[in-house]
C-alpha positions in Angstrom: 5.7 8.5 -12.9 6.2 5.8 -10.3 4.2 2.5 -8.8 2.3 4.0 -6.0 1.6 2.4 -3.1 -1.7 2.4 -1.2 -1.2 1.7 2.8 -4.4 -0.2 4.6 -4.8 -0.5 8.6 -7.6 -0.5 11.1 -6.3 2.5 12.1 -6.4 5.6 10.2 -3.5 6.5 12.4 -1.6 3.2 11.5 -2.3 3.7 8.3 -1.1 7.5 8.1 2.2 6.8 10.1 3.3 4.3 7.6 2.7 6.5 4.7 4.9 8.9 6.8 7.8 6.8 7.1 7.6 5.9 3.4 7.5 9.0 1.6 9.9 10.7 4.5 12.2 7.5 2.5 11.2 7.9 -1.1 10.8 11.9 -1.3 8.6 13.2 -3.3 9.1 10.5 -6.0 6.3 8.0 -5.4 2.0 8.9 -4.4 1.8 7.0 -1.3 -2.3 7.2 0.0 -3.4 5.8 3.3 -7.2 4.3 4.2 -7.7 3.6 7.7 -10.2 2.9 9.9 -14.3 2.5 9.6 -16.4 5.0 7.9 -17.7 6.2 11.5 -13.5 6.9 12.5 -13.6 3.5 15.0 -10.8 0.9 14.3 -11.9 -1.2 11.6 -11.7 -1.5 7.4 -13.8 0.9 5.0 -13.8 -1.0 1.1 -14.9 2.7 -0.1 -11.9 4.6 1.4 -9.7 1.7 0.1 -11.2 1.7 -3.4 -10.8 6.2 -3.3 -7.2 5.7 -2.1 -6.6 3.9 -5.2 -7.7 5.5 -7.2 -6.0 8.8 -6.3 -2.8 7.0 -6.1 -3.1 5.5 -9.5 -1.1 7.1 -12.0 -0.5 4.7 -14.4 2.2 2.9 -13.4 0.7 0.3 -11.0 -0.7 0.3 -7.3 0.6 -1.7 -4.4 -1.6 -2.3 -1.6 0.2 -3.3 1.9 -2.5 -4.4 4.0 -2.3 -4.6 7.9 -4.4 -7.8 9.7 -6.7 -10.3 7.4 -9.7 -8.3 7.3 -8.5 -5.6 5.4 -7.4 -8.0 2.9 -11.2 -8.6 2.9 -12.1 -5.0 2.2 -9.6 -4.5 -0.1 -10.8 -6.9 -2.4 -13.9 -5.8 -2.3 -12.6 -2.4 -3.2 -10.9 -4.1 -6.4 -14.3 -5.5 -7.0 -16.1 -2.1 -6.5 -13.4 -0.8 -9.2 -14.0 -2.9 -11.8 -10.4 -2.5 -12.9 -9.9 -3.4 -16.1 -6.8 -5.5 -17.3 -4.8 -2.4 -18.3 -4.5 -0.9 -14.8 -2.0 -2.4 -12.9 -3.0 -3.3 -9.1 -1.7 -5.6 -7.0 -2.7 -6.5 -3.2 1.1 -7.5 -0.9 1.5 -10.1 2.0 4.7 -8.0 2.9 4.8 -6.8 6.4 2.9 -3.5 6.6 5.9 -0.8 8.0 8.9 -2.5 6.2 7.4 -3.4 3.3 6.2 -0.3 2.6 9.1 1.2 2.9 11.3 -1.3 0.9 8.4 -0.8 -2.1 8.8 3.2 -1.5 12.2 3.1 -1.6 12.6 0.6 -5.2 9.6 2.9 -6.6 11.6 5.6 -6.2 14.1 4.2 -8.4 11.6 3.5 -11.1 11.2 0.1 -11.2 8.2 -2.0 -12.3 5.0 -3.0 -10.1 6.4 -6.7 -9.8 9.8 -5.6 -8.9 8.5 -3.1 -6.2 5.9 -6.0 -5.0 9.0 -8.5 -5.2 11.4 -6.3 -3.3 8.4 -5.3 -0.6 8.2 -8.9 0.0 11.4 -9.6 0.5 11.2 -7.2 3.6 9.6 -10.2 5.3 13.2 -11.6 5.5 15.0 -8.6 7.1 16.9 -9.1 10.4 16.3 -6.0 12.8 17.8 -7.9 15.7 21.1 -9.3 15.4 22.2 -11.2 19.1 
C-alpha cells in the first residue's frame, strides 16, 4: 500500500487531468481519485463527491487532498466533517499547488514514504523553478 492522494477542482475536467498526469508519473503504485465539479456537472465544489473520493482512495496508508481555489478547501472540510474520521485514519488537506504538487506527492508515494513526507515533499513543489531566464 501507498498514501493516496485525492485531487479537488471546480472542474471535474481539472480535476481528472491532474490525476492523469500523476498516475501517468507514479504507475500503478499509488490510488489517485478525482472530485470535480457541482453535483448538477457546472463548475463548482460537491463535499459528497469529495468525501466518496476519499474514501475510495483510502487504503490505510493516509490520504492527501490537493485542492484547487479556496472554496474547495471549504468543501473539503466539510467532507472530513461528513466522515467523521476517526484518529486512526490518516487524512490530510495540502496548500501545494494543485498540478505539481500532485505530482511531486505521486511520485514520493510511489516510493513508499509516509503521509507527512508525501505532504512535505508536495509542498515543496511550491518552490520549483519551471522558468529559468
Amino acid at each position: 500500500m501507498a498514501v493516496a492522494l485525492v485531487i479537488v477542482s471546480h472542474s471535474q475536467q481539472v480535476a481528472d487531468g491532474v490525476r492523469d498526469i500523476a498516475e501517468q508519473m507514479a504507475g500503478d503504485q499509488v490510488v489517485i481519485r478525482a472530485a470535480g465539479g457541482a453535483a448538477d456537472g457546472s463548475l463548482g465544489t460537491n463535499a459528497e463527491a469529495i468525501a466518496r473520493a476519499i474514501t475510495e482512495a483510502d487504503q490505510g496508508d493516509g490520504v492527501l487532498i490537493l485542492v484547487d481555489l479556496g472554496s474547495a478547501v471549504l468543501s473539503t472540510e466539510t467532507a472530513l466533517e461528513m466522515l467523521g474520521l476517526d484518529a486512526d485514519r490518516k487524512v490530510q488537506l495540502s496548500n501545494a499547488p494543485l498540478v505539481e504538487g500532485a505530482v511531486v506527492a505521486a511520485v514520493t508515494a510511489s516510493t513508499g514514504q509516509t503521509l507527512e513526507e508525501v505532504a512535505s515533499a508536495a509542498l515543496d513543489a511550491k518552490d520549483m523553478t519551471k522558468v529559468v531566464r
